[in-house]
C-alpha positions in Angstrom: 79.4 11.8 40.7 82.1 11.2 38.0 80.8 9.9 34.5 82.5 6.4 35.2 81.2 6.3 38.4 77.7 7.4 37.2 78.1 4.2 34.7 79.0 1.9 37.0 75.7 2.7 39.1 73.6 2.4 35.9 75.5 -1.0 35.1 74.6 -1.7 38.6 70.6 -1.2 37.6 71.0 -2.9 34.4 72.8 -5.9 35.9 69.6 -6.2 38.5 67.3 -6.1 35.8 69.1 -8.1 33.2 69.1 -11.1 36.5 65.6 -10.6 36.6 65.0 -11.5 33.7 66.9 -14.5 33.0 65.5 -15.9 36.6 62.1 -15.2 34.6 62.9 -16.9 31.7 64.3 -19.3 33.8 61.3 -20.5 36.0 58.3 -22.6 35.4 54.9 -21.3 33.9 53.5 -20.4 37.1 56.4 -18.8 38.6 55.9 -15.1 40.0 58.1 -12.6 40.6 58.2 -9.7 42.7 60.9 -6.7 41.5 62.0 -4.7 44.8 59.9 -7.1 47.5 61.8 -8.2 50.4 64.9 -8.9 48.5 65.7 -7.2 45.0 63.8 -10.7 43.6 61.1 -12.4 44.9 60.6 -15.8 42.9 57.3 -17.7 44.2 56.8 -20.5 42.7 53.6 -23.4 44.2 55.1 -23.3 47.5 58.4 -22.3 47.6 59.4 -19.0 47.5 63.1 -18.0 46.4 64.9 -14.3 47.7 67.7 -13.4 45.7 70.4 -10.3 46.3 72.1 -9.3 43.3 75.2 -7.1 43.3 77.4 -6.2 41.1 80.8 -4.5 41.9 82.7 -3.6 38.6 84.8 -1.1 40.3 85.7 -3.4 43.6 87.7 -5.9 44.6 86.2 -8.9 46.8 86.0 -8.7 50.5 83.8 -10.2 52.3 82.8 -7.2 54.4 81.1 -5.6 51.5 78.7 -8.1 51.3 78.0 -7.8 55.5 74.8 -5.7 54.9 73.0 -7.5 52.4 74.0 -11.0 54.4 73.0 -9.8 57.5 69.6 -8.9 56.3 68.7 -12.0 55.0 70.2 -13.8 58.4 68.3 -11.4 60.1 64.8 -12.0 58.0 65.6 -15.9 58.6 65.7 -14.8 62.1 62.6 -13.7 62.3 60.7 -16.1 60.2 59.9 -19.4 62.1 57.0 -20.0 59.3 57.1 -20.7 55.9 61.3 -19.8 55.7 62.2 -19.1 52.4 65.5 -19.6 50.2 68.4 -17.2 50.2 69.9 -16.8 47.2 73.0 -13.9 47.0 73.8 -13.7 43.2 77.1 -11.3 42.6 80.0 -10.0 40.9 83.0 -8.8 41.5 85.5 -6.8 39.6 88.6 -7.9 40.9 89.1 -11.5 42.5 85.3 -12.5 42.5 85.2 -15.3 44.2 83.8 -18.7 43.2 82.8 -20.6 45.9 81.0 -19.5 49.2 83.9 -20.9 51.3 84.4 -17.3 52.6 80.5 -17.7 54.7 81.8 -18.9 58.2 80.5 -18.9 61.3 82.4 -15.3 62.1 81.4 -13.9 58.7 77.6 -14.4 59.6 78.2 -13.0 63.0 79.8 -9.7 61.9 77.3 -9.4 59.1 74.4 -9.3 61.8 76.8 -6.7 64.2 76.7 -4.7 60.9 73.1 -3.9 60.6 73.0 -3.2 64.1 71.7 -6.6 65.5 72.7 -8.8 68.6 75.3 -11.3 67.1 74.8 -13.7 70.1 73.2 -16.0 67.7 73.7 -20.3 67.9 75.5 -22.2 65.8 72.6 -24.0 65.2 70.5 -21.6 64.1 73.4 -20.6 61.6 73.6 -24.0 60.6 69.7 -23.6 59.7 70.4 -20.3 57.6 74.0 -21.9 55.8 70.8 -24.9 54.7 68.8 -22.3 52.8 70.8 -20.2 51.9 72.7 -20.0 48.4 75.5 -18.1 47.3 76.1 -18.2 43.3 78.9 -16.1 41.3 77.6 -13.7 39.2 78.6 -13.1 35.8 80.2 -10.3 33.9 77.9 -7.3 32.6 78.4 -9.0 29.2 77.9 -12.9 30.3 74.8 -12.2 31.9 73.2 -10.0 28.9 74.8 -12.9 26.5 72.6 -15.2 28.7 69.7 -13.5 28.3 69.8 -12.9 24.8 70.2 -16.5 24.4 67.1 -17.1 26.8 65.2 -14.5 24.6 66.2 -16.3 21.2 65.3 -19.5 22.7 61.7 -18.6 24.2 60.6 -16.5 21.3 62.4 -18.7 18.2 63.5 -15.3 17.2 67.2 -14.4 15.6 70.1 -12.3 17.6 69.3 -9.1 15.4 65.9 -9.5 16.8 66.7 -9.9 20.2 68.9 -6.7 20.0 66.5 -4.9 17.9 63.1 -5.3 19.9 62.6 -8.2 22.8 65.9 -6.8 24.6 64.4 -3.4 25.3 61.2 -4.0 25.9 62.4 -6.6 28.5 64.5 -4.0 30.4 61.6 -1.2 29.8 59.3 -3.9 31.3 61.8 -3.9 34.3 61.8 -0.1 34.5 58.3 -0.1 34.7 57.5 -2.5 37.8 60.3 -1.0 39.7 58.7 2.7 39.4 55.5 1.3 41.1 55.0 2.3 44.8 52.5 -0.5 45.8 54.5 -3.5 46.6 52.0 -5.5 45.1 51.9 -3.9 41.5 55.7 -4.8 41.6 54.6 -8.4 40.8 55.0 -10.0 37.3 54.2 -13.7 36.1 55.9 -15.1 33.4 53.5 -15.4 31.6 52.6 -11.7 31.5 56.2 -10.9 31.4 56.1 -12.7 27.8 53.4 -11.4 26.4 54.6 -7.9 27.3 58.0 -8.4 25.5 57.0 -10.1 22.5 56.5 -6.7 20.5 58.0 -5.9 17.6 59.1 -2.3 18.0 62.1 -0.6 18.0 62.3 1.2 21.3 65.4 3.5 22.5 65.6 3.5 26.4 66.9 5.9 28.6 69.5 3.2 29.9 70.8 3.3 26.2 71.0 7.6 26.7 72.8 7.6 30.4 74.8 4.5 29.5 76.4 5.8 25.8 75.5 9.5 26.6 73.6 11.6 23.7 75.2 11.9 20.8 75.5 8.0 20.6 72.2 7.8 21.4 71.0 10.3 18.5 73.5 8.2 16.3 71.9 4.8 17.3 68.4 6.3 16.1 69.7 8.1 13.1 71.3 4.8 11.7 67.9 2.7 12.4 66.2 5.0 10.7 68.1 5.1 8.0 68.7 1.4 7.6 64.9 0.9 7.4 64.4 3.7 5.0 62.1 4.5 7.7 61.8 8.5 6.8 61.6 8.4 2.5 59.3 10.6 0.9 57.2 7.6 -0.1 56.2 6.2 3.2 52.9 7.5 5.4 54.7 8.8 8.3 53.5 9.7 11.5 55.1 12.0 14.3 54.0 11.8 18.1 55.5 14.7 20.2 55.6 14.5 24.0 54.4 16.7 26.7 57.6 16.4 27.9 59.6 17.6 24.7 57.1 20.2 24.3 57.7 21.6 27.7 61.7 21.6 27.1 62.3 23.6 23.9 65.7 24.9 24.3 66.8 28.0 22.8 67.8 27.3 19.1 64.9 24.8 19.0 61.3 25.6 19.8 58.2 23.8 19.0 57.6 26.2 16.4 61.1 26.1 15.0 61.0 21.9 15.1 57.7 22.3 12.9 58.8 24.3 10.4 62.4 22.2 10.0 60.2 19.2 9.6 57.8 20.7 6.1 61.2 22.7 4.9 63.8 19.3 5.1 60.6 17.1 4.3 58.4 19.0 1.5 57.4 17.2 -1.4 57.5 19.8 -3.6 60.0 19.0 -6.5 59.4 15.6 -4.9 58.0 12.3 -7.5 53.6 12.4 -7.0 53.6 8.9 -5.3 55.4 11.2 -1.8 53.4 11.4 1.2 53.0 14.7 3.9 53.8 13.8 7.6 51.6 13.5 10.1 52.2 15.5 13.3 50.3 15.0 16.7 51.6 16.8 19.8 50.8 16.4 23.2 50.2 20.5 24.3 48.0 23.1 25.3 45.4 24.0 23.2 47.2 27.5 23.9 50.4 26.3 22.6 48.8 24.3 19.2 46.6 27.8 19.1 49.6 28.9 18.7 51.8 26.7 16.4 48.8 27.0 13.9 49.1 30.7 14.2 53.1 30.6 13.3 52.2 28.4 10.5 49.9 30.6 9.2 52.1 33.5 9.5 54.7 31.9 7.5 52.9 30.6 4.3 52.7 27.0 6.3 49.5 25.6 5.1 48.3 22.8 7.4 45.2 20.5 7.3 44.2 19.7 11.0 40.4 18.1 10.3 39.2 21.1 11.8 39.7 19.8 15.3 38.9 23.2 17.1 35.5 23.1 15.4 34.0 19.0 14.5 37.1 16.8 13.8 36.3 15.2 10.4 38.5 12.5 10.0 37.1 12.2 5.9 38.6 15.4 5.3 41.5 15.2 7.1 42.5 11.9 5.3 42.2 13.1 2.2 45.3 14.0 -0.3 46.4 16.8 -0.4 45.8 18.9 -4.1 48.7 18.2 -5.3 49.4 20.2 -9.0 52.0 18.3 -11.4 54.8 20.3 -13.1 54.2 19.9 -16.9 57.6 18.7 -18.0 57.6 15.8 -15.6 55.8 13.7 -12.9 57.3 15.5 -9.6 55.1 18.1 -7.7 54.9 21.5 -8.5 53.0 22.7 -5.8 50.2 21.2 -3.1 47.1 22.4 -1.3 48.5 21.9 2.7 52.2 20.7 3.7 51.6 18.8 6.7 48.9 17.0 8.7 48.4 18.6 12.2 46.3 17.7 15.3 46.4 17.7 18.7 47.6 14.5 21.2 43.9 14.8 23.0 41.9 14.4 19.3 44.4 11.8 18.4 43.1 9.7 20.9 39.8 10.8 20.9 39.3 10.4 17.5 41.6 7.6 16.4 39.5 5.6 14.2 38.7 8.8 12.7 42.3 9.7 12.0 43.5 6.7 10.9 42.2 5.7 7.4 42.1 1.9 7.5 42.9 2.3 3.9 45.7 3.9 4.5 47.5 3.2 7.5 51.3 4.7 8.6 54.0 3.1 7.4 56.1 4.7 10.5 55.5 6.0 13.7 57.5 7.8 15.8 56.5 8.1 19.0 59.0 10.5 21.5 56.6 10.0 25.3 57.8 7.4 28.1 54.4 6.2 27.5 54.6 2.9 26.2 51.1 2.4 26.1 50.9 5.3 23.1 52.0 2.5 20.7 49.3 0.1 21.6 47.1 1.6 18.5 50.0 0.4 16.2 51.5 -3.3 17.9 48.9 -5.2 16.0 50.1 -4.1 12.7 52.6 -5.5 11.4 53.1 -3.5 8.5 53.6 -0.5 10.4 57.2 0.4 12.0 57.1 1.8 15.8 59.9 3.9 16.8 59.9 4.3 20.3 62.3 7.2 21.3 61.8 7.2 25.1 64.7 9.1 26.0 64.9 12.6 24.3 65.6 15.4 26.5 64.7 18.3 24.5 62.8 19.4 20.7 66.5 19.9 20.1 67.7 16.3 20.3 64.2 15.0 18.3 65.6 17.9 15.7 68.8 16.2 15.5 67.2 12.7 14.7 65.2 14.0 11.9 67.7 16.1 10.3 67.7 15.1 6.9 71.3 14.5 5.6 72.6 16.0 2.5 
């Protein structure tokens, strides 16, 4: 698969999701939907229930026999159903002559869209009289019209600005999306819109893996890089806090190991020569204890000094909170030397011992957080005062190098 044609399919995933969210927004307070049910949305709403196709063909020019399949499908599920018959809905776009009525849905049309998926196309006019009365077809927008249309939907349901919509509620949305549609049980693929509200309306910044396939990696690295920066996000001053993946540990690649991304992080970020008022990070990573065995050991072997609460004997969550000795030089207030150069513990005391490790006192001003996980940043959503930086797409410890390469 080319890269444009790689795009267009992830376009073609984005457009779905981006529709289901607008026909979210869109419903009443007890609407449902289903992402994936018998049609690519389910809408239930008291007792009507609403089945909606959406296509979307960038890269094609209209004719009707691209639409037989998901036509005859529905005709055939209309068919089928005596009881309860739903709406049809068929929402899509076209690149090239996309057309704007449903004047193209004949008699002959319907026939041949049944022949298509294999079925008998001996059907009555009547009963496609039936189908033409609940069925709907609606032009879809462009890529851009529909995402305009749901930022505006966004802006409007949470009083919120457009850099805010872009920023957090936008992401989480399509993450949200993601999310249901990687569910195997039909029935976990359902979402109210109630729910669906509450799940969005998080303030954190999260980078998706649609952002990393769509705009490829060193965009993506760039987007990140310039957040960061904007939001002063990685100064010496601020409490920051570093969560590293299972899945970045398990990828070094060759220039960049876990070992090698450690020591990076205390060289670029030491705060030695640094005013007294600047803070160590905070490093938690998801391995092993094999593989933190043997970070500690590296550490150790090259003049790293590390405070880790003394997790492998009784975490002690006083002492690992405490500053660090920190020894002034005499001709001005910057730091001449310090006791340890970095906080370090494990992803499995993290969570065992979080009230522990997180001095109430003195909570992170950031935290970085590189797993698909979204539920890692649930000990921080309540905070306000604390940024989350959700990098869910990383590949490697190379790329999470790359965004915290400190620029000269």
């Amino acid at each position: 698969m080319t890269q444009r044609s790689a795009n267009y399919a992830i376009k073609g995933y984005l457009y779905q999701f981006c529709k289901t969210i607008e026909v979210l927004l869109s419903s009443s307070v007890d609407a449902e939907i289903a992402v994936e049910g018998l049609e690519d949305i389910d809408v239930g709403s008291l007792n009507t229930t609403n089945l909606i196709q959406c296509k979307y063909h960038e890269a094609q020019r209209f004719a009707p026999s691209v639409l037989y399949k998901p036509v005859g499908l529905m005709l055939k599920h209309f068919l089928q159903n005596t009881i309860g018959v739903p709406y049809y809905t068929l929402y899509v776009f076209f690149g090239e002559n996309s057309p704007a009525d449903n004047t193209w849905i004949t008699n002959d049309f319907l026939r041949k869209s049944l022949a298509h998926i294999g079925e008998a196309d001996s059907v009555l006019d009547e009963q496609l009289a039936n189908f033409k009365a609940k069925f709907r077809f609606v032009p879809g927008l462009s890529f851009d019209g529909l995402q305009q249309n749901v930022s505006a939907l966004i802006r409007s349901t949470f009083s919120c600005t457009g850099a805010e919509v872009e920023l957090y509620y936008y992401n989480n949305a399509i993450a949200c999306m993601v999310e249901l549609c990687s569910r195997t049980d039909e029935a976990r693929r359902r979402i109210t819109k109630r729910a669906f509200q509450s799940y969005i309306n998080k303030k954190f910044f999260l980078f998706d893996i649609w952002q990393y396939e769509l705009d490829g990696r060193q965009a993506y690295i760039k987007a990140i890089k310039e957040r960061l920066k904007n939001a002063n996000a990685l100064s010496d001053n601020k409490r920051r806090f570093l969560f590293i993946s299972r899945d970045l540990v398990e990828n070094p690649t060759g220039e960049i190991s876990l070992n090698t991304l450690v020591h990076n992080l205390v060289n670029q970020y030491s705060i030695v020569d640094k005013l007294y008022n600047s803070s160590l990070w905070t490093v938690v990573i998801d391995a092993q204890p094999t593989q933190m065995q043997e970070t500690k050991s590296y550490l150790i072997q090259n003049g790293i000094y590390f405070n880790d609460g003394y997790e492998a004997v009784s975490f002690c969550g006083r002492y690992f909170n405490d500053m660090p000795l920190r020894y002034k030089k005499k001709t001005s207030d910057k730091i001449s030397k310090t006791s340890h150069d970095v906080r370090l513990i494990s992803a499995a005391t993290f969570r065992d011992k979080l009230p522990y490790v997180i001095d109430t006192n003195k909570h992170p001003h950031v935290f970085i957080n590189t797993t698909r996980n979204l539920q890692e940043n649930q000990y921080f959503l309540d905070n306000p005062q604390i940024g989350v930086y959700h990098l869910a797409a990383l590949a490697n410890l190379a790329d999470l190098n790359e965004v915290l390469k400190r620029g000269r």
